[in-house]
C-alpha positions as CSV (number, residue, x, y, z in Angstrom):
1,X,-31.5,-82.6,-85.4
2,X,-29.6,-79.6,-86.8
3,X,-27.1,-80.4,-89.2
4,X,-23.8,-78.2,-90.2
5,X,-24.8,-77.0,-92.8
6,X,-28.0,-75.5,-91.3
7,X,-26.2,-74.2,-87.8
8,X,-22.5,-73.3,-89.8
9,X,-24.6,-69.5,-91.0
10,X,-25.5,-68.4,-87.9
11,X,-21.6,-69.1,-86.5
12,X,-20.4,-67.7,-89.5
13,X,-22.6,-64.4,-89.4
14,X,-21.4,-64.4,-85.2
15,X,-17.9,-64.9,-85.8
16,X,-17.8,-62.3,-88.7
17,X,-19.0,-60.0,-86.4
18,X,-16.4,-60.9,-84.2
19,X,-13.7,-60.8,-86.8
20,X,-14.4,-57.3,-87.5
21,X,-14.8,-56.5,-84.2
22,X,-10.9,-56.6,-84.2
23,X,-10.0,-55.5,-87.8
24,X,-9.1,-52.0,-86.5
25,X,-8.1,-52.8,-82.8
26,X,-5.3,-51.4,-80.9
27,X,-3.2,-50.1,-84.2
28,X,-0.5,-47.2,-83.0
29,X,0.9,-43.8,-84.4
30,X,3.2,-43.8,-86.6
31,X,6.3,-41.7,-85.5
32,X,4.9,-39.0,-88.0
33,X,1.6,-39.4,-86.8
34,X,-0.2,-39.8,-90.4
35,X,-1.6,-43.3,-91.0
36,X,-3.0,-44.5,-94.1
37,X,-5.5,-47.7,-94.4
38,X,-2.6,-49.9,-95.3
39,X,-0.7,-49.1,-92.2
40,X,-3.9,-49.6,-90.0
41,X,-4.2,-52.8,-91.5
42,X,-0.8,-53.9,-91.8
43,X,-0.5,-52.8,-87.8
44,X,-3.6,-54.5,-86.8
45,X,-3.1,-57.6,-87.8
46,X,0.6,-57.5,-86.5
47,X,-1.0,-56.6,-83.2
48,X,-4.0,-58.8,-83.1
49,X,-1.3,-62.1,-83.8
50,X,0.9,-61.2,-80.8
51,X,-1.7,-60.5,-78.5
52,X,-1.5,-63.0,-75.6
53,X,-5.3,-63.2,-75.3
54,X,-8.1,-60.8,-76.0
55,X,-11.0,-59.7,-74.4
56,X,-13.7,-57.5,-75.6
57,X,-17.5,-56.4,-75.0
58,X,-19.8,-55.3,-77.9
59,X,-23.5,-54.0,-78.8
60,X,-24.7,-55.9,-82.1
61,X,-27.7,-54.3,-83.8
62,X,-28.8,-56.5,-87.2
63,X,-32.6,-56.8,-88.3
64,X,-33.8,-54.2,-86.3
65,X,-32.5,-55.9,-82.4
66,X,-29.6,-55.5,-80.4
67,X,-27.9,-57.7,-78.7
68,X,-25.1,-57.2,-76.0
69,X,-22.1,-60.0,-77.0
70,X,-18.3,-60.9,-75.8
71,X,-15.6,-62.2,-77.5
72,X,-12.8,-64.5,-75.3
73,X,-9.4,-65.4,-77.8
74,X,-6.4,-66.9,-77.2
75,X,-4.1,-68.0,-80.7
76,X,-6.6,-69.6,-82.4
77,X,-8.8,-70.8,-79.3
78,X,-12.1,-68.3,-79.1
79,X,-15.6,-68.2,-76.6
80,X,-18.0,-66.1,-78.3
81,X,-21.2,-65.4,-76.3
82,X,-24.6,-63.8,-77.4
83,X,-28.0,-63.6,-75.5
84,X,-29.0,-66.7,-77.3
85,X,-25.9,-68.6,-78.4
86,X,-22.3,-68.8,-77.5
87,X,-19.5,-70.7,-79.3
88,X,-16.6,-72.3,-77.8
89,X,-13.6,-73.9,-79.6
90,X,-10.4,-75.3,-78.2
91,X,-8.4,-75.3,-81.3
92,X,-9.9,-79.0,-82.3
93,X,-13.6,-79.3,-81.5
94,X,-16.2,-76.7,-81.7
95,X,-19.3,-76.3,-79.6
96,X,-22.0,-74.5,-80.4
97,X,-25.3,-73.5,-78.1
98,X,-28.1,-72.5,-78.8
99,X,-30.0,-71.7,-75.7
100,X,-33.5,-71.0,-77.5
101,X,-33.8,-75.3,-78.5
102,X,-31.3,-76.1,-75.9
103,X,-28.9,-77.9,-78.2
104,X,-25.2,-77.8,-78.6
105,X,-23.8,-79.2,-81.4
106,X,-19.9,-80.7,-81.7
107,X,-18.3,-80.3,-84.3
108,X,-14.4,-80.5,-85.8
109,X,-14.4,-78.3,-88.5
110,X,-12.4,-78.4,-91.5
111,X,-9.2,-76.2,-92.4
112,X,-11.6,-74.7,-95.1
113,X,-14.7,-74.7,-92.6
114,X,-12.5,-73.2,-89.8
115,X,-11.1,-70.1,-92.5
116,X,-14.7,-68.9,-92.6
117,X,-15.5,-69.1,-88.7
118,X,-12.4,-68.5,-86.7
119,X,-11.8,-65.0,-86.1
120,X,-8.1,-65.0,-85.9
121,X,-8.1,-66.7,-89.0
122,X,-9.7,-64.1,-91.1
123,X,-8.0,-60.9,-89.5
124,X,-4.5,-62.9,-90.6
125,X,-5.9,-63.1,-94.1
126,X,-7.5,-59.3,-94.2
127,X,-3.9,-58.0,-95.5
128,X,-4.1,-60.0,-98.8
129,X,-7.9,-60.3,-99.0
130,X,-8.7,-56.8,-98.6
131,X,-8.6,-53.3,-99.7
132,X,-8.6,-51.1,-97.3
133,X,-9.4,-47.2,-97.8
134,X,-9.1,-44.1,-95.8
135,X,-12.4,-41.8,-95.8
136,X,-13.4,-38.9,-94.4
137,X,-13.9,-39.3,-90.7
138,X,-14.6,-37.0,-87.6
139,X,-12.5,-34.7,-85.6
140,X,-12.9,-38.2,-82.9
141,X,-12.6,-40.4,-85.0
142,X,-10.8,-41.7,-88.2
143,X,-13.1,-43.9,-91.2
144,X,-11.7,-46.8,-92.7
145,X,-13.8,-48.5,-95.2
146,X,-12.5,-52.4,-96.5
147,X,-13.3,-53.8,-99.8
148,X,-12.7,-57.6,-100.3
149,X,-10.5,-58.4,-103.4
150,X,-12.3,-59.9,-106.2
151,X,-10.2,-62.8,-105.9
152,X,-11.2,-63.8,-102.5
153,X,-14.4,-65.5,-101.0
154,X,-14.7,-63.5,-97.7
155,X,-18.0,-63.8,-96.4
156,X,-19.1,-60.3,-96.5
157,X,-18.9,-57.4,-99.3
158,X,-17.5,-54.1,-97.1
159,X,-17.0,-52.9,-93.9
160,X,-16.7,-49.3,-92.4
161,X,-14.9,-48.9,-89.1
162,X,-14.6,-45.4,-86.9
163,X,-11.3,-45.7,-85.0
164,X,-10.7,-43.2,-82.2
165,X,-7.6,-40.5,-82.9
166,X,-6.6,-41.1,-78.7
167,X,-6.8,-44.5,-78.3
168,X,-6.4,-45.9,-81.9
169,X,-9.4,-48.3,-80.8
170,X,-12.3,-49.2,-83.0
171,X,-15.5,-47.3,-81.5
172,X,-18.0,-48.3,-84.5
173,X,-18.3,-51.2,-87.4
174,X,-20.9,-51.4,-90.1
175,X,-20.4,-55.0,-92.1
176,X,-22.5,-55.7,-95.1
177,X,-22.8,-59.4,-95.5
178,X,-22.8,-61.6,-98.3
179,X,-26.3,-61.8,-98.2
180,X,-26.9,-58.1,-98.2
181,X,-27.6,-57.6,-94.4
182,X,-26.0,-55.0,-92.8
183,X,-24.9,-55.9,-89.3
184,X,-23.6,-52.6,-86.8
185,X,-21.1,-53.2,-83.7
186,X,-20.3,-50.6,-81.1
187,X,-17.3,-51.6,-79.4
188,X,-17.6,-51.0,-75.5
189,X,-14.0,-52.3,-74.3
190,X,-11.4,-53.9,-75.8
191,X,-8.7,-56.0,-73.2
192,X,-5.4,-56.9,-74.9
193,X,-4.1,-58.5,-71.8
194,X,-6.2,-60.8,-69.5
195,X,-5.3,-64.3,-69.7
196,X,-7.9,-67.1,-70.0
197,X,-7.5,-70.4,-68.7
198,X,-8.0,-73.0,-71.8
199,X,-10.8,-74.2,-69.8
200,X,-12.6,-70.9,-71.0
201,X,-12.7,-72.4,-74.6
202,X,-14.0,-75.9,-73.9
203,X,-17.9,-76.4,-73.3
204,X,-18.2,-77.5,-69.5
205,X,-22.4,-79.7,-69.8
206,X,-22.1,-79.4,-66.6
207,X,-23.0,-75.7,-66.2
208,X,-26.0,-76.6,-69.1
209,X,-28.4,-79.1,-67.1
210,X,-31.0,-80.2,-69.9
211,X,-29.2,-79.0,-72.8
212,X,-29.2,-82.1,-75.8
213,X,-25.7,-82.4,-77.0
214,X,-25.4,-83.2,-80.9
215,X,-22.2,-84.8,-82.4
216,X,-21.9,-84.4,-85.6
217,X,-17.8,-84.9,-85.8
C-alpha cells in the first residue's frame, strides 16, 4: 500500500509543473506596450483567477524522458493527465492513478497539503511569494526568470519562462525543483475558454476495470 507521504512527491513535482505551466499565461499589453516582470505577474494571476476554465497541452522533459501531459481547471477543481498518472480533484477529494501498479489512491488533503499541490493555489500566491525578473529574451520571445522569497516555502528554487511578444502566451518553462532537478515544459496550446463538466474532475472506476482503489482519507 502507498501511503501519502510516499505518493504526495510525485503529485507535487506534476502539479508544479502544472502551476508553472500557467505562471505566464495569457498576460496583455499594456497601453504603452512595455511590460516589466511585475506587470506580467500581477496580470497573470489576475487572468488565471477569472478564467472560467482552462485548458492546456504540454511536452514535459525531466531526467532525460518526455512526456506529452494536459492540464483540465476549473476554480479550484483540476484533471491533470500524464502517460502514466493522472490526478483528479473535485475541490474535496483527490484521486490519484498510477497506471504502472494500477492503484488510485483517495485522498482529502489538508489546507496546507492542498497549498503545495493545487495549481490555482500557488499561481494566487506567486505575487507575494515570488520575485519575478525581466532578462534578456529573443526578438519572439520575452524571458522572465522567478525567484521565490526567502520567506516562503515554494517547492521549487527558480523558474525561467519564454513568453511570445504576439500572443503574450508562455512558449517555454525551465523549473528547478527543490531537490535540484530541473524539469522543461513546452507549452503546445493554451484554452482559456472550454467549459468542463464537474464530472471531468471526479475519478469515474468505471472507465479503470482492475485498477485497486486505496483510501487513505
Amino acid at each position: 500500500m502507498m501511503k501519502l507521504k510516499h505518493y504526495k512527491s510525485r503529485i507535487l513535482s506534476i502539479a508544479i509543473a502544472a502551476m508553472a505551466l500557467f505562471s505566464a499565461s495569457a498576460v496583455a499589453a499594456s497601453p504603452s506596450g512595455a511590460l516589466n516582470a511585475h506587470q506580467i505577474l500581477e496580470r497573470t494571476t489576475s487572468k488565471i483567477g477569472k478564467a472560467r476554465c482552462i485548458t492546456a497541452s504540454f511536452s514535459m522533459t525531466a531526467n532525460g524522458h518526455t512526456a506529452k501531459g494536459t492540464l483540465k481547471m476549473s476554480g479550484d477543481k483540476f484533471f491533470l493527465t500524464l502517460p502514466n498518472a493522472s490526478i483528479w480533484y473535485d475541490g474535496r477529494t483527490l484521486w490519484s492513478l498510477d497506471s504502472s501498479t494500477k492503484e488510485v489512491n483517495i485522498s482529502e488533503p489538508m489546507p496546507e497539503e492542498l497549498a503545495q499541490i493545487n495549481p490555482m493555489i500557488i499561481i494566487s500566491s506567486l505575487l507575494n511569494a515570488a520575485t519575478p525578473r525581466q532578462m534578456k529574451g529573443t526578438v519572439k520571445d520575452y524571458a522572465l526568470h522567478i525567484t521565490p522569497k526567502a520567506s516562503q516555502h515554494l517547492a521549487f528554487t527558480s523558474a525561467m519562462i519564454d513568453v511570445d511578444k504576439k500572443t503574450f502566451l508562455p512558449s517555454r518553462i525551465v523549473l528547478t525543483l527543490g531537490s535540484g532537478q530541473t524539469v522543461t515544459l513546452n507549452i503546445d496550446n493554451i484554452n482559456l475558454t472550454t467549459n468542463h463538466p464537474a464530472s471531468t474532475f471526479v475519478f469515474n472506476k468505471s472507465n479503470y476495470p482492475g485498477y485497486t482503489l486505496i483510501d487513505l482519507r
